[in-house]
TORBA-591822 format. One record per residue: x, y, z of N, C-alpha, C in turn. Coordinates in steps of 0.001 Angstrom, whole numbers, padded with zeros to 6 digits, always signed. Layout:
// TORBA-591822
XYZXYZXYZ...
// end
This chain:
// TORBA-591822
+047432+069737+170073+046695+070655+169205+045227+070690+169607+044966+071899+170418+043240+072659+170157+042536+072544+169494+041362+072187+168786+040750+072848+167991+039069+073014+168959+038419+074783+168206+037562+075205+169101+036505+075090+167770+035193+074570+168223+034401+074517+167313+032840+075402+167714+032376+076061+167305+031070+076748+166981+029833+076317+167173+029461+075110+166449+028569+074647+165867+028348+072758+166064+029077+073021+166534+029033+071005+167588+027876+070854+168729+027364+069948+168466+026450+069788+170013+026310+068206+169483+026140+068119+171006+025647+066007+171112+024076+066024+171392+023763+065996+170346+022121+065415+170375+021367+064336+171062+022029+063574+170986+021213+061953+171531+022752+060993+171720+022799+059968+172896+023142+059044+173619+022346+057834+173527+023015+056815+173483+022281+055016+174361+023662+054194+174726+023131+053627+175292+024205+052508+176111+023313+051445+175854+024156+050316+175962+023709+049094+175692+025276+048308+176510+024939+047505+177710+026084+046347+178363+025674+045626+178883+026718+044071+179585+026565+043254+179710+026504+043156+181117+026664+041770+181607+026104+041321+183063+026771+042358+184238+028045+042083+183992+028959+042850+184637+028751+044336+185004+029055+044768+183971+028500+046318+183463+027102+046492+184657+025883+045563+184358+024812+045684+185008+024775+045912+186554+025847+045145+186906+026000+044884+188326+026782+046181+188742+027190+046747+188268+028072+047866+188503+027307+049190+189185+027899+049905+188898+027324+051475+189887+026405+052502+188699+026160+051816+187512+025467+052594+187013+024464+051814+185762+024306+050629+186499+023272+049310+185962+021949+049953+185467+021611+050802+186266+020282+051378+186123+019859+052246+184831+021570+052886+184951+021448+054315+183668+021346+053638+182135+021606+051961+182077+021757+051396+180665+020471+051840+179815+020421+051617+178637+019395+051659+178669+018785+050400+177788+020087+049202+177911+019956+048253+177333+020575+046881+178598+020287+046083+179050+021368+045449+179323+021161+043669+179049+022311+043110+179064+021814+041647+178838+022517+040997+179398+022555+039197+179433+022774+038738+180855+023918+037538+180474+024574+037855+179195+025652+036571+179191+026427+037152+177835+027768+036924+178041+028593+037520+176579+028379+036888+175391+027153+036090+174995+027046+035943+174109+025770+036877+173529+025200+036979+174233+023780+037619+174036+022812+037044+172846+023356+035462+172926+022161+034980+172052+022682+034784+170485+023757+034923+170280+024531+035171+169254+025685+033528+169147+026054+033563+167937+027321+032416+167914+028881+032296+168627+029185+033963+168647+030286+034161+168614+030295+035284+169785+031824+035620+170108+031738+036661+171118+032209+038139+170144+032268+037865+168735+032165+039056+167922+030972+039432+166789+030497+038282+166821+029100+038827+166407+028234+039271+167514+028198+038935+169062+027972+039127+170295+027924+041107+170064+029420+041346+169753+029848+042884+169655+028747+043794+168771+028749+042873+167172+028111+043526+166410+026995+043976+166996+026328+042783+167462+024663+042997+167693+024482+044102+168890+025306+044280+170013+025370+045388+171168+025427+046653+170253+026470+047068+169161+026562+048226+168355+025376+048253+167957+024965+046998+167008+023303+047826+166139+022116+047762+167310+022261+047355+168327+021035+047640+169570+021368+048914+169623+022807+049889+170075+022293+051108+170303+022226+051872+169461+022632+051671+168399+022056+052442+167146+021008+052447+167128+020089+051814+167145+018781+051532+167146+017908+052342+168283+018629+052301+169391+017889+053035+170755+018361+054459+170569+019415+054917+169961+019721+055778+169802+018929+057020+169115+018726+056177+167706+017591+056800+166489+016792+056904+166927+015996+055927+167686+014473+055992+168686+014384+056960+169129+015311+057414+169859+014985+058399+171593+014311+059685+170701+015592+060030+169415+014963+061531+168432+013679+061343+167235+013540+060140+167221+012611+059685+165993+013697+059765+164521+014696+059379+164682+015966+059746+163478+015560+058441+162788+015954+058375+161164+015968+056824+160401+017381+057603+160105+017936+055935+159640+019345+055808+159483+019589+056498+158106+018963+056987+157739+019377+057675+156322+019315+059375+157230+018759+059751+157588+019052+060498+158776+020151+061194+158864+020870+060250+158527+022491+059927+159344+023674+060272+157942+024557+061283+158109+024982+061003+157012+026543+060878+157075+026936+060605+157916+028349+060105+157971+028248+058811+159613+028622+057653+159479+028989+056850+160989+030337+056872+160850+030569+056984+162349+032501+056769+162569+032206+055725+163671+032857+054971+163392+032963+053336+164620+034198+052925+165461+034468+052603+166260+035536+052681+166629+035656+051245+167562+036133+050292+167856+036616+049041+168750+037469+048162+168939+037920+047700+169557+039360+046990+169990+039907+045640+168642+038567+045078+168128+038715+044055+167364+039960+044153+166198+040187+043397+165564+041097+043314+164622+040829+044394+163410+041532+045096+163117+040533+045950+161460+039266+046383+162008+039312+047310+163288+037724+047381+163914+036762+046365+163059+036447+045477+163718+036264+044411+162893+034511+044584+163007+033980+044477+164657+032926+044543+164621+031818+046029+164432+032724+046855+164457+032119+048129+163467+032215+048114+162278+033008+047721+161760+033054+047529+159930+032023+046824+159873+031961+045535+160212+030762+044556+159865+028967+045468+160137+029100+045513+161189+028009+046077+161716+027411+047486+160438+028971+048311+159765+028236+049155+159113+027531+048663+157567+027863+047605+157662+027062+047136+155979+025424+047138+156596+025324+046916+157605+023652+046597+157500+022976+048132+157892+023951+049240+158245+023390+050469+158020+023782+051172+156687+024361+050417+156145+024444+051465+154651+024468+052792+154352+025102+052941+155128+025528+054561+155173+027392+054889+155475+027401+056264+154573+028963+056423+154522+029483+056285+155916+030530+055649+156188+031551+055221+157059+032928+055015+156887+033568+055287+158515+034498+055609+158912+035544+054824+159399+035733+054339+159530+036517+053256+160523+037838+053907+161426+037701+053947+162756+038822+054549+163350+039521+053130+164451+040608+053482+165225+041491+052913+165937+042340+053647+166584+042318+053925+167675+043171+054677+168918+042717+053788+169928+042909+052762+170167+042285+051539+171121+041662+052339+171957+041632+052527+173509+040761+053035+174591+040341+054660+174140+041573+055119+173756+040977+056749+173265+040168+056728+172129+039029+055986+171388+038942+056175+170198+037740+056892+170462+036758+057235+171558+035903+057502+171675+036145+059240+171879+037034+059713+171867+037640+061159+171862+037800+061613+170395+038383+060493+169970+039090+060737+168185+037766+060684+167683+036838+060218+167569+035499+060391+167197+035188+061612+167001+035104+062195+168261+034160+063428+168361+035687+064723+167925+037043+064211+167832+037907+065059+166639+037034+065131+165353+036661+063904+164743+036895+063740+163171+035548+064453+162683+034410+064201+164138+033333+064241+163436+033198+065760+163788+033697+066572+164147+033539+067908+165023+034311+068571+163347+035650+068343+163332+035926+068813+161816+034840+068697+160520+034398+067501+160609+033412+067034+159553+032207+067777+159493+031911+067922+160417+030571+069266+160832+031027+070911+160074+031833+070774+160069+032151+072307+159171+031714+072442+158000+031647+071401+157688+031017+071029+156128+029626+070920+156188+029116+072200+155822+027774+072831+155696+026655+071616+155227+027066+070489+154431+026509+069707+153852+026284+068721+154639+026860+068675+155892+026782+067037+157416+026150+068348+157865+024920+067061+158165+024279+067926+159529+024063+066979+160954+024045+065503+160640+023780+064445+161539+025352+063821+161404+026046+062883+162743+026769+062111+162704+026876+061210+163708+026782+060265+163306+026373+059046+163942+028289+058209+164413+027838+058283+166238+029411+058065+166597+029024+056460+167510+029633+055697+166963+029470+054339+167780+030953+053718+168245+030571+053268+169530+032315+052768+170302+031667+051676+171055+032867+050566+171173+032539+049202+171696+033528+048662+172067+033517+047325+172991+034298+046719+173340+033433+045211+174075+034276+044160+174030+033963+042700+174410+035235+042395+175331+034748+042138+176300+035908+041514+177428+036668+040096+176452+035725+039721+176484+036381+037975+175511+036996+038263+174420+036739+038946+173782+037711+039206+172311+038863+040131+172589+038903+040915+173501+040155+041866+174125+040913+040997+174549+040523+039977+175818+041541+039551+175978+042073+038565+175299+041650+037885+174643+041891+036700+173751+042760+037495+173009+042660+038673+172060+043389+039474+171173+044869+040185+171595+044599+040577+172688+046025+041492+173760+047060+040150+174677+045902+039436+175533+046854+038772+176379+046748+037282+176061+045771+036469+176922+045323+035284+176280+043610+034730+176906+043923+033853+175969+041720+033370+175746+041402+033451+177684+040483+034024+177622+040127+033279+179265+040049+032393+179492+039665+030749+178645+039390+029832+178828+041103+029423+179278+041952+029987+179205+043113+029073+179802+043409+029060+181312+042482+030375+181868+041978+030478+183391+043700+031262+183987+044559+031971+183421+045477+032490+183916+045384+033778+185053+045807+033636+186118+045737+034730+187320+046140+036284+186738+045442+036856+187228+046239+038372+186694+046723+039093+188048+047604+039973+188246+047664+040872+188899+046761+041773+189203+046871+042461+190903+046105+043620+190776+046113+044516+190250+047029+044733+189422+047159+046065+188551+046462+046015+187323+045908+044605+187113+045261+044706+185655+043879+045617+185641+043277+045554+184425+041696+046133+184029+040974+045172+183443+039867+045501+183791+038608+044315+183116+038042+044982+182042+038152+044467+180840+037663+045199+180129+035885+045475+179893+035565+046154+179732+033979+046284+179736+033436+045826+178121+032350+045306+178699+031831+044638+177499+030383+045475+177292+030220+046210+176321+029207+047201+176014+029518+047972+174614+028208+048924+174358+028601+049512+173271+027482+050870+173298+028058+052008+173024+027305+053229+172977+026974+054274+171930+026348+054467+171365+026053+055432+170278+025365+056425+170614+026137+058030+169693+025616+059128+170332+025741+060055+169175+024948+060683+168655+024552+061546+167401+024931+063204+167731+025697+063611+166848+026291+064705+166998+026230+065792+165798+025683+066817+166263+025054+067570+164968+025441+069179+164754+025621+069697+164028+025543+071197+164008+024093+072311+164404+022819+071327+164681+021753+071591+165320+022279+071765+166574+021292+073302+167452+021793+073796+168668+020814+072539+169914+021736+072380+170539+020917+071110+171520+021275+071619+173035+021060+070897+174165+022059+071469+175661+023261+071175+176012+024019+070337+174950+025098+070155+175129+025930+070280+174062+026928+071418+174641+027667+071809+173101+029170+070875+173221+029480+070800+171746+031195+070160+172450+031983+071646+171574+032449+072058+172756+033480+073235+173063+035055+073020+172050+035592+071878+172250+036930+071953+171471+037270+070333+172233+037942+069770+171264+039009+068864+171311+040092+069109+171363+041251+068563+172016+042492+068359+171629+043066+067011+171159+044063+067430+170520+043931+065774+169544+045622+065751+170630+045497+064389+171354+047000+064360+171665+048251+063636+171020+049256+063673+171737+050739+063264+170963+050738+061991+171716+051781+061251+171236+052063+059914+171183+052998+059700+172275+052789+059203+173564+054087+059417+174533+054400+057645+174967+055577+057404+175051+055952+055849+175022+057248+056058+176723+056730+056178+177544+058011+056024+178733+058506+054509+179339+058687+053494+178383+059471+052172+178663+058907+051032+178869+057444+051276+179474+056631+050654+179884+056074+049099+179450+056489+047835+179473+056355+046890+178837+055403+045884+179080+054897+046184+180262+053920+045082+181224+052305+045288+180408+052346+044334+179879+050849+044260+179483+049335+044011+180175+049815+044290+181361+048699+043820+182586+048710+045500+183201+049795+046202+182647+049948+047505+183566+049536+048984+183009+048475+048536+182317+047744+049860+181122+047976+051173+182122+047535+051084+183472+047628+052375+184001+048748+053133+184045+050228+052793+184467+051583+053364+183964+051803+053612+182982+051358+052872+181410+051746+053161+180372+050811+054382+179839+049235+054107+180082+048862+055297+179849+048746+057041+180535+048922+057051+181826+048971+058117+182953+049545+059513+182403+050824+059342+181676+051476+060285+181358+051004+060803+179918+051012+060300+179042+049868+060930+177692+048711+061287+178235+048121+061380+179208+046877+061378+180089+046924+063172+180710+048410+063008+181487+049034+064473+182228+048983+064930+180916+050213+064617+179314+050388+065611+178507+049439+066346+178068+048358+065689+177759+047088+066431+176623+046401+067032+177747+046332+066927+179147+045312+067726+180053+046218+069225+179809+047618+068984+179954+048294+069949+180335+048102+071069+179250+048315+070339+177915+048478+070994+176556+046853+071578+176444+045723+071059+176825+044282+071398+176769+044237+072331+177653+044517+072661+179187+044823+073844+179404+045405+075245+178840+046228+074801+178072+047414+076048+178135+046957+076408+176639+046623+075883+175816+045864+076180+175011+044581+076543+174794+043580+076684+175713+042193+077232+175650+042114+077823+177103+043281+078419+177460+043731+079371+178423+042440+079159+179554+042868+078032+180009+041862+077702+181082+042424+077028+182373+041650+076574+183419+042884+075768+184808+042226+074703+185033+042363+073993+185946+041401+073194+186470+040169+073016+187357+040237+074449+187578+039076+075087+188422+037952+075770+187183+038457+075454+186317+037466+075916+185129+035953+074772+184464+036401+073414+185436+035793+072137+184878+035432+071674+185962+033907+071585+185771+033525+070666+187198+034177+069019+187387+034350+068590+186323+035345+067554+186129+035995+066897+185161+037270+066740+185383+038172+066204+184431+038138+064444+184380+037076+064254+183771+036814+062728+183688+038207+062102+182222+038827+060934+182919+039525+059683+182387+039242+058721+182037+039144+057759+180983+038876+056814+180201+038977+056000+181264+039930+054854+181524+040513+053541+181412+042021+053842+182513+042126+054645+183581+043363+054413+184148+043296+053724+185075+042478+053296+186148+042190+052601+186806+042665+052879+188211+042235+052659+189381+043030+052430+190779+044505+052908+190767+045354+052235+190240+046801+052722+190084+047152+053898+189403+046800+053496+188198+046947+054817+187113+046376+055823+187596+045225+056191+188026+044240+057510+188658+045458+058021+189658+046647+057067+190211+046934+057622+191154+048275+058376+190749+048970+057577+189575+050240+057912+188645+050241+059116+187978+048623+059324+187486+048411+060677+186879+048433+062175+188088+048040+062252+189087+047750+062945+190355+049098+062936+190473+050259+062107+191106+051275+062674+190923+052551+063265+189776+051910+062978+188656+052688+063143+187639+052488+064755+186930+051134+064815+186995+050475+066422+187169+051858+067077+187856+051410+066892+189022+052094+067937+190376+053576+067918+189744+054364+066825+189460+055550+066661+189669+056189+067166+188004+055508+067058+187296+056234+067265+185376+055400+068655+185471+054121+069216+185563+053770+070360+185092+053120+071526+186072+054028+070735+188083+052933+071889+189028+051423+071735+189097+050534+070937+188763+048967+071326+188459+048817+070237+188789+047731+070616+190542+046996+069735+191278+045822+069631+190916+045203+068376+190478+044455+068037+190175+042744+067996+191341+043615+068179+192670+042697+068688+193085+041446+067729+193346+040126+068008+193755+039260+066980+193566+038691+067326+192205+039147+067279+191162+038161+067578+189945+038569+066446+188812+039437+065599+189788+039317+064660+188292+038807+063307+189167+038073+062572+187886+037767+061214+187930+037832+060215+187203+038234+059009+187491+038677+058035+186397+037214+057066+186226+036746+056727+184533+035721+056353+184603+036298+054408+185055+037334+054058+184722+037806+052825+185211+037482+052389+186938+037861+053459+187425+037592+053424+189144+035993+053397+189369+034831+053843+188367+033856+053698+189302+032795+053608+188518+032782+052415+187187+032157+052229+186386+031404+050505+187362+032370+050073+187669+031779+048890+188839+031929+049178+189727+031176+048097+190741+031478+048331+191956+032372+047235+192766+033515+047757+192259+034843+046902+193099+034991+046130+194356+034066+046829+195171+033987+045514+196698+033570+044603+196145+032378+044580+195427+031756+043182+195077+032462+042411+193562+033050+043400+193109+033480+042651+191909+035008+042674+191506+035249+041730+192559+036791+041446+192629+037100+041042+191056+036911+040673+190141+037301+039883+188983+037733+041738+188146+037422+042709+188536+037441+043613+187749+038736+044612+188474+039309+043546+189462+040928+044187+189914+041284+045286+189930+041878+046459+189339+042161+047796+189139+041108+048830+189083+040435+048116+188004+038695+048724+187429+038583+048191+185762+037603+049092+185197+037389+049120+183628+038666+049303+182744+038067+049168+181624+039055+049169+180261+038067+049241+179189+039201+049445+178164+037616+049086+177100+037637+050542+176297+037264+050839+175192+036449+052194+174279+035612+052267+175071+034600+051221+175499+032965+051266+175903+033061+052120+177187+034509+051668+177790+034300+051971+179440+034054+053864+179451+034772+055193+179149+034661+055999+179245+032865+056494+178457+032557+056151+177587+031410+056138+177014+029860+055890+177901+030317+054782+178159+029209+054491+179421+028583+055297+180655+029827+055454+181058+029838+056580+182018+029530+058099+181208+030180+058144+180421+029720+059924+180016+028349+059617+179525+028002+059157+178650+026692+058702+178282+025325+058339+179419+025803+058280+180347+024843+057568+181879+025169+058861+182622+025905+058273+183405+026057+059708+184671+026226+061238+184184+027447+060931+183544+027577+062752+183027+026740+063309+182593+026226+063055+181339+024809+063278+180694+023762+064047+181289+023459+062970+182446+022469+062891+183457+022656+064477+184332+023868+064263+184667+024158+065533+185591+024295+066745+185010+025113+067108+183860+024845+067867+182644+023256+068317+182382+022407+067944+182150+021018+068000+181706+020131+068427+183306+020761+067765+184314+020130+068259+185438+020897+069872+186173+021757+070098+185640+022585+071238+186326+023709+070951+186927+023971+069803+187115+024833+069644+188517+026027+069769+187945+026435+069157+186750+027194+069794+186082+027462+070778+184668+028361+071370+184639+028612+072193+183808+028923+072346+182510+030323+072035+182771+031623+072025+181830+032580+070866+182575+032419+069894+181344+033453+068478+181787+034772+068484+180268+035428+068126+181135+036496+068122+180301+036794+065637+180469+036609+065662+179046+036700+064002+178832+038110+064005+178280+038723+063015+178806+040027+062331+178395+040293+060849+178259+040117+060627+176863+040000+059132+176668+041409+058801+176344+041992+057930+177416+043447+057383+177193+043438+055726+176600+044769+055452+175782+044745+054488+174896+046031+053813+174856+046216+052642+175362+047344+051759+174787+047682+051782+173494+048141+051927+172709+048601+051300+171969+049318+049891+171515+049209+049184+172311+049705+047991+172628+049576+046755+171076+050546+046305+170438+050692+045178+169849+051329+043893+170492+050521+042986+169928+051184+041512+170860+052417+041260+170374+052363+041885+168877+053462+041800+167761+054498+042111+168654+054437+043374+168803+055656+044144+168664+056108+043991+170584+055203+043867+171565+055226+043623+173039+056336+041806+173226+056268+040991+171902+057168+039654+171740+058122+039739+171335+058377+041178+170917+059898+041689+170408+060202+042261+171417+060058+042670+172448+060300+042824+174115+060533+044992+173499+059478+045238+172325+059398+046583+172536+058426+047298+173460+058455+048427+174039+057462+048873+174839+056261+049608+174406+055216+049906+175362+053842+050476+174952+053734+051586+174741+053522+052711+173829+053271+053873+173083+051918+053789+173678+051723+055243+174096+050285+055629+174332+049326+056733+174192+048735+057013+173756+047606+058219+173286+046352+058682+173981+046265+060003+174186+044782+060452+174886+044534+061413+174340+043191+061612+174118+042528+062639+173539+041377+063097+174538+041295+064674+173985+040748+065356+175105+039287+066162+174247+038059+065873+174822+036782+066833+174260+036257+067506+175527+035913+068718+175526+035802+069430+176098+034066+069750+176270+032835+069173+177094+031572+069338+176606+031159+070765+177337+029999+071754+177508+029382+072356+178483+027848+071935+178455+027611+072507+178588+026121+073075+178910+025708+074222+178010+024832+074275+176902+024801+075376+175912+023606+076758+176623+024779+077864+176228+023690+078604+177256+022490+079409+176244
// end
């Protein structure tokens, strides 16, 4: 399902990540970074909180906004009961949201808050997404401290957090339409193998976002991907061609493949993971290129495990979700 909106634009961006993140291919574009997963903090989820209210904070800055400003936050992160966005929203005191589409939640965002904007009465909305390598994996697979090998097929999850204000005020970047996608589950049980399980909900909603806003792939300077990584980037390219005909061509890119820089950072195997990981990148590079010309019209696709440890020990398989926002350039 489409929906085309009027009156959407993304006002203001910040990034805020960690060592890793820093070392990566777009260290420079942060506009926060710090140098150990704790960041000075007790825990590696109060660690989370404090990355969320840093870019809230850099965020409000860049426009001169106060948090009353703000009249709806939607939060979104891997933790238990989005744990470290819930927490984080008591000390902004303002109405909130709490969402969960694990890696896609940063798409479902800009769904809820793009509907919410119709309502003559929101004029500001405050969208925050995060993720902690240490609490992901501790939560999905197991603690790092038990030092277990992964395969190359795994993802590293990115440890960062980004906030970006989205308004019915006309700005240079409009968001064009979302598609909210369907739920696709093809058998997939390997919890190290996010890129197979997600690839194909990845093909469905590009396909369905085409054919519904009667457009091709030559219509988007690029079709940027969340979290598929090395493998997956490559599962989706043939799964296109082979379920729906449509070569992808050089116009898509996975933000997992080139959020680090993989020669040097073997520990990050496949690539990124994470809410944070697609965010970072659209928030840094895209942004950047968007505002300079170079690009246009990007079509974002944030793909999402669905993955329970619960239900993955009952030897059921991974259900997966992607959602699609559509940005341009406002003319």
């Amino acid at each position: 399902m489409t929906i085309n909106f009027d009156n959407v634009y993304l006002k203001v961006a910040a990034t805020v990540a960690c060592k890793d993140e820093k070392e990566g291919n777009f260290g420079k574009l942060y506009d926060k970074t710090y140098d150990d997963y704790y960041i000075g903090c007790k825990t590696f989820e109060q660690a989370e909180m404090k990355m969320i209210e840093d870019s809230v904070k850099i965020a409000l800055d860049k426009e001169n906004l106060k948090i009353n400003d703000i009249d709806v936050i939607i939060g979104a992160d891997l933790s238990n009961q989005v744990t470290a966005n819930s927490y984080s929203s008591v000390k902004f005191n303002r109405p909130y949201i709490g969402l969960y589409n694990a890696c896609a939640s940063m798409c479902e965002e800009f769904i809820v808050a793009g509907s919410l904007l119709q309502n003559k009465e929101i004029k500001n909305i405050l969208l925050n997404v995060s993720s902690h390598n240490m609490t992901a994996e501790r939560q999905f697979r197991n603690p790092v401290e038990y030092g277990c090998p992964k395969p190359k097929r795994s993802t590293f999850t990115v440890t960062g957090a980004a906030s970006a204000v989205v308004t019915n005020e006309k700005t240079d970047i409009k968001v064009k339409s979302v598609s909210i996608g369907t739920t696709t589950d093809l058998g997939v049980t390997d919890v190290y193998d996010m890129g197979s399980v997600m690839a194909p909900s990845a093909a469905r909603t590009i396909y369905e976002h085409l054919i519904e806003t009667n457009t091709t792939i030559d219509d988007y300077d690029i079709i940027l991907t969340g979290d598929l990584g090395v493998y997956g980037k490559e599962i989706l390219k043939e799964y296109m061609k082979e379920t729906y005909d449509i070569d992808l061509k050089n116009k898509h890119e996975d933000s997992a493949c080139i959020i680090y820089d993989r020669k040097n950072q073997e520990q990050v195997k496949a690539g990124g993971s994470g809410p944070a990981c697609l965010a970072l990148v659209t928030y840094t590079d895209i942004l950047n290129k968007m505002k300079t010309g170079n690009l246009k019209r990007v079509l974002l696709v944030a793909t999402g495990a669905l993955m329970s440890p619960t239900m993955n020990n009952q030897k059921l398989s991974i259900p997966s979700i992607s959602h699609a926002v559509s940005l341009e350039v406002a003319k």
